[in-house]
N, C-alpha and C positions, 0 to 999 in steps of 0.2 A: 452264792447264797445257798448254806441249807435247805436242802429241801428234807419233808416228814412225807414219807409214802402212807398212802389211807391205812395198808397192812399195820406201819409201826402205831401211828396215831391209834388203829382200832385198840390194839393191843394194850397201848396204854391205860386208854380208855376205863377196858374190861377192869386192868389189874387196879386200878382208882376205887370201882364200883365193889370188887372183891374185899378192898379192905375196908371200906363206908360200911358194906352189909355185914362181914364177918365179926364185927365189932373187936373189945379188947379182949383177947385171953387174961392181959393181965387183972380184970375185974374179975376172971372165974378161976383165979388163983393160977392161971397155967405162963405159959412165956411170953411176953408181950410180943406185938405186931411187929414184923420190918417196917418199917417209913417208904412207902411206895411216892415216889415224885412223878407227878405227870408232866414231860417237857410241854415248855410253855411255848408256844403259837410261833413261827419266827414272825421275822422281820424285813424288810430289805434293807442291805447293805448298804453304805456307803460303795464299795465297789463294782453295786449294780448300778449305780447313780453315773460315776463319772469317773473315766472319761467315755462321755456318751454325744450325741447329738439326738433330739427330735423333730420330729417337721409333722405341719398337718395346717390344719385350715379354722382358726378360730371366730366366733362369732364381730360381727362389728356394726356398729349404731348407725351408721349412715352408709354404708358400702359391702358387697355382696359378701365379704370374707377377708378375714387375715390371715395371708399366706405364713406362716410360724415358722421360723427357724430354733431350735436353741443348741448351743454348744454348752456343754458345763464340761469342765477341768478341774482336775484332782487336787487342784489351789484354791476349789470354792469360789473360783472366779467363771462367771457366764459370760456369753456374746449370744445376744438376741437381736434374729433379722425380721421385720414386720414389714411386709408388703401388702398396702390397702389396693383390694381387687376391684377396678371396676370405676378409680378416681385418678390416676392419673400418677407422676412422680416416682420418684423415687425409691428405693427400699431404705427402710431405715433400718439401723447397725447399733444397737447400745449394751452398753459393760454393766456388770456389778457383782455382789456375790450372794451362793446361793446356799440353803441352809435347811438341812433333812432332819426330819424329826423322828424316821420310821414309817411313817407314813405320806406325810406333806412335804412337798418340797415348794421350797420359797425363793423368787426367785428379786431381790431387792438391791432396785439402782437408784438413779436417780430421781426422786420427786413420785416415786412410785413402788408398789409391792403387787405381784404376782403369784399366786396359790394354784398350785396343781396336787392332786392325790393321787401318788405315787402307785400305779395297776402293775404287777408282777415287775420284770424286768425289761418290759418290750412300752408299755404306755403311760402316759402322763392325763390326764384326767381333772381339765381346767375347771376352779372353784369361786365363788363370787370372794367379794373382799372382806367378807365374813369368816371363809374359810369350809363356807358351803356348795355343797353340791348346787350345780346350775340345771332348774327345771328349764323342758324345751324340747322340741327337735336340732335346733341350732347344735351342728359340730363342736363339739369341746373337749376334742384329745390328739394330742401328739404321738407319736409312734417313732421307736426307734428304728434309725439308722443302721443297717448292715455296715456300715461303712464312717468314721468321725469325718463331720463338715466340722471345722473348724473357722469357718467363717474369716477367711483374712483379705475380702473383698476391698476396696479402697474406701472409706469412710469419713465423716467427721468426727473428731474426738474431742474434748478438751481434757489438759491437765496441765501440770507442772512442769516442766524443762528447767533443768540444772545441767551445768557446763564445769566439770570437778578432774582437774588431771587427764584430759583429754579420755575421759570416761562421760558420755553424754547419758541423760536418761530422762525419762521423762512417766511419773507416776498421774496416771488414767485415772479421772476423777469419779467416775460410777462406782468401781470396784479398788479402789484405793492402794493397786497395783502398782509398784514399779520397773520399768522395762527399760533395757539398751534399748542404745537408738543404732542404728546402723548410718556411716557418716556418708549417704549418696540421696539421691532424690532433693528435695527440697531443703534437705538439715542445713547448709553454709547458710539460705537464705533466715531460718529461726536461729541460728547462732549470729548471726550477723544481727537479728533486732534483740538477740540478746546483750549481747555485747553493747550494744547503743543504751540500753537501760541503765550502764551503770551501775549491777547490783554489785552488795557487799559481795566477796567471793563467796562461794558456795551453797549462795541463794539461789532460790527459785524463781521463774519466773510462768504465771498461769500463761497458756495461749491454748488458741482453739488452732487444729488440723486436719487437715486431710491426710489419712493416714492410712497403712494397710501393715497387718503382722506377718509374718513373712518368720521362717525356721534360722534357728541361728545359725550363721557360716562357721564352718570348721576353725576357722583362723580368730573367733571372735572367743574369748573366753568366757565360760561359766557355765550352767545348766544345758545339754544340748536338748533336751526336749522340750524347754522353754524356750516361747515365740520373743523375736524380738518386734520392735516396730521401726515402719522407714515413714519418710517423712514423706508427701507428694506434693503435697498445697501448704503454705502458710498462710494462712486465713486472718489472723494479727493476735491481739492482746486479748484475754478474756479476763473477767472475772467475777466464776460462779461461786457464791459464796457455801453453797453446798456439798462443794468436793472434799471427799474422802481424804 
């Protein structure tokens, strides 16, 4: 990210004011002015954005705090961990994609939208659903991670599974992502109730999973820094009518 040191900004500044007060020579018959530009304010980057992770402790209605995870990737695709402190279960794991405006970052899955205001390149700075600042002592910011959590903890997922030339894949319904599958864990048991289905070839079939992303193996072709996913649980048929 550009950065403007106070020195260049002041400078700017001045030579802006110099040409506002000196007015035009060309009204007093002499050589007209140069065109002084004052560079305009940056911004933050996409590249300060992602690939990043935050973690921190968000407000919550009924339990002492949400422990916050978020991964964002250079695909515009998130993985957000929400663990309710203080009630018991599980952490929960969901997809979607997320969307920078310079300042706000959005973070939009399923059945929901999340606003944070985007603080230099280290904080996230949670906003109501307005898109406003949230009055309060209640925590509401994320900090970045020295280090990318990519979150590929074992999960539920649901989405699509298509079975095309012994090329398995299955596009994640939050963030309307499509992923190799890797053929170990659970996969023969979701190809086997694919198969039972019956589809036309090269249909889809929705199901819900247990599932974890995992780095693709050397031997597996296509993007190496894209995650694939393996299968652990087959959990049966779904069908959310809201997937991406």
């Amino acid at each position: 990210m550009t950065k403007v040191t106070r020195g260049a900004l002041g400078s700017a500044i001045v030579l802006g004011l110099l040409a506002a007060c000196g007015g035009s020579k060309e009204a007093t018959g002499g050589a007209p002015d140069s065109v002084v530009t004052v560079p305009a304010v940056p911004t933050v980057t996409l590249a300060a954005v992602a690939p990043n992770s935050f973690s921190g402790t968000l407000p919550c209605a009924d339990c002492s705090g949400v422990a916050t995870t978020v991964a964002l990737f250079p695909d515009t695709t998130f993985r957000l961990r929400e663990e309710y402190q203080g009630k018991g279960g599980a952490p929960v794991v969901s997809m979607g994609r997320w969307t920078h405006d310079g300042t706000t970052l959005t973070l939009d899955g399923l059945g929901r939208a999340v606003k944070f205001a985007v603080q230099g390149e280290d904080t996230l700075r949670l906003l109501d659903q307005g898109g406003k600042p949230i009055a309060g002592s209640a925590p509401v910011t994320l900090v970045r991670a020295d280090s990318m959590n990519t979150l590929r903890e074992p999960v539920t997922y649901t989405g699509t599974f298509t079975y095309l030339a012994d090329a398995p894949t299955f596009r994640e319904c939050g963030s309307g992502q499509t992923y190799s599958v890797v053929m170990s864990g659970a996969y023969k048991t979701v190809e086997r109730a694919y198969t039972a289905a019956k589809l036309p070839p090269g249909s889809g079939q929705q199901v819900e999973v247990t599932a974890r992303f995992t780095p693709r193996p050397e031997t597996m072709a296509g993007p190496k820094e894209r995650d694939v996913i393996e299968f652990v649980k087959y959990v049966g048929p779904a069908a959310n009518p809201d997937c991406r």
